[in-house]
C-alpha positions as CSV (number, residue, x, y, z in Angstrom):
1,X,20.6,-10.8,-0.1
2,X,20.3,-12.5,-3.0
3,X,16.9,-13.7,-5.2
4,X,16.6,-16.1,-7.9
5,X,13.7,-16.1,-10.0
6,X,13.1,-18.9,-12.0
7,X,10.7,-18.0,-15.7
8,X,9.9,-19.7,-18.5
9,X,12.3,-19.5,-21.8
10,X,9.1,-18.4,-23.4
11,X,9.1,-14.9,-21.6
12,X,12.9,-15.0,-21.9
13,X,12.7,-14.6,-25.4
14,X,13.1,-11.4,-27.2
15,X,15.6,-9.0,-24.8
16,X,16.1,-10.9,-21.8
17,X,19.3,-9.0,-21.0
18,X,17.2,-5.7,-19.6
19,X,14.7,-8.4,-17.9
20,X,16.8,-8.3,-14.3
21,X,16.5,-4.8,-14.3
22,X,13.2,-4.5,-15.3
23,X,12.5,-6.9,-12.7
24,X,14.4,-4.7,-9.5
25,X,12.8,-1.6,-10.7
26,X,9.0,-3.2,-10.3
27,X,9.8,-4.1,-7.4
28,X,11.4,-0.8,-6.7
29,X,8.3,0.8,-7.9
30,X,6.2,-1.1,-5.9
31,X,7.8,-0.6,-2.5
32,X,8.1,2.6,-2.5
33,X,4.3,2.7,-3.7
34,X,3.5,0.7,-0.8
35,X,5.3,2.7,1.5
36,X,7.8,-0.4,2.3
37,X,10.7,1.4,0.5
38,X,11.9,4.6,1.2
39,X,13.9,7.1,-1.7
40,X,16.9,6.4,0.7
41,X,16.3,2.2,-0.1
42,X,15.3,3.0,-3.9
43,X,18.6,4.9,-4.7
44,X,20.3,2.0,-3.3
45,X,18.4,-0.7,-4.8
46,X,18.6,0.8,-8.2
47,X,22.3,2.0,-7.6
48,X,21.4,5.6,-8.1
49,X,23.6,8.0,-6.5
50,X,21.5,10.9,-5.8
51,X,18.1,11.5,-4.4
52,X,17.3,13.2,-7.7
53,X,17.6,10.3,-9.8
54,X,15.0,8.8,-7.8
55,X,12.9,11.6,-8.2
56,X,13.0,11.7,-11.9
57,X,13.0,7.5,-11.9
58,X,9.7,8.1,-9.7
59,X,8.1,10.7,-11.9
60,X,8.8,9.3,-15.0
61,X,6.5,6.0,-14.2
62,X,4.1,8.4,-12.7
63,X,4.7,8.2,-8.7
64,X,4.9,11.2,-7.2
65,X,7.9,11.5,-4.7
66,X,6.9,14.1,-2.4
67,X,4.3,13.6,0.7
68,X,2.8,16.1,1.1
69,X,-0.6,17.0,2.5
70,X,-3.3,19.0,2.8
71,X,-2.4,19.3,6.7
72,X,1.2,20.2,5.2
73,X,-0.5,23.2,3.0
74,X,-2.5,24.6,5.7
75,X,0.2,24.4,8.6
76,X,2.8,26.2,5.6
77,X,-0.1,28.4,4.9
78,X,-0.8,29.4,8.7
79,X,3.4,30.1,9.0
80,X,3.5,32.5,6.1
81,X,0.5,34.5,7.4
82,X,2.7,35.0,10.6
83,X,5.7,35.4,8.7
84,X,4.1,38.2,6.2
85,X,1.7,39.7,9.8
């Protein structure tokens, strides 16, 4: 699908040419903030082809990538006392 977005020539001014990118990596940004967008559909969306692009895309406007809990920590944490028992 495609979206047209219609702005005024006064914010076009200046280096319009990165604006369209800009643009899909807000909303990139902001998906996958929201939990709309997955790192599957942000690869895609910016045309990245691996899942470690978006990782370093992600972490380099601050977002971390990985969910992780504290439920996560303590069931890993339980495992390795069985493992190490």
């Amino acid at each position: 699908m495609s979206v047209t977005i219609s702005l005024p020539d006064e914010i076009l001014s200046g280096d319009a040419r990165n604006l369209p990118r800009k643009i899909l990596e807000q909303v990139a940004l902001d998906g996958f903030k929201s939990g709309q967008l997955t790192t599957s559909q942000v690869r895609r969306i910016l045309g990245f082809e691996t899942r470690m692009q978006v990782h370093e895309f992600l972490a380099a406007h601050g977002i971390p990538w990985v969910d992780y809990s504290v439920e996560d920590a303590a069931r890993e944490r339980e495992l390795l006392n069985k493992v190490l028992s």
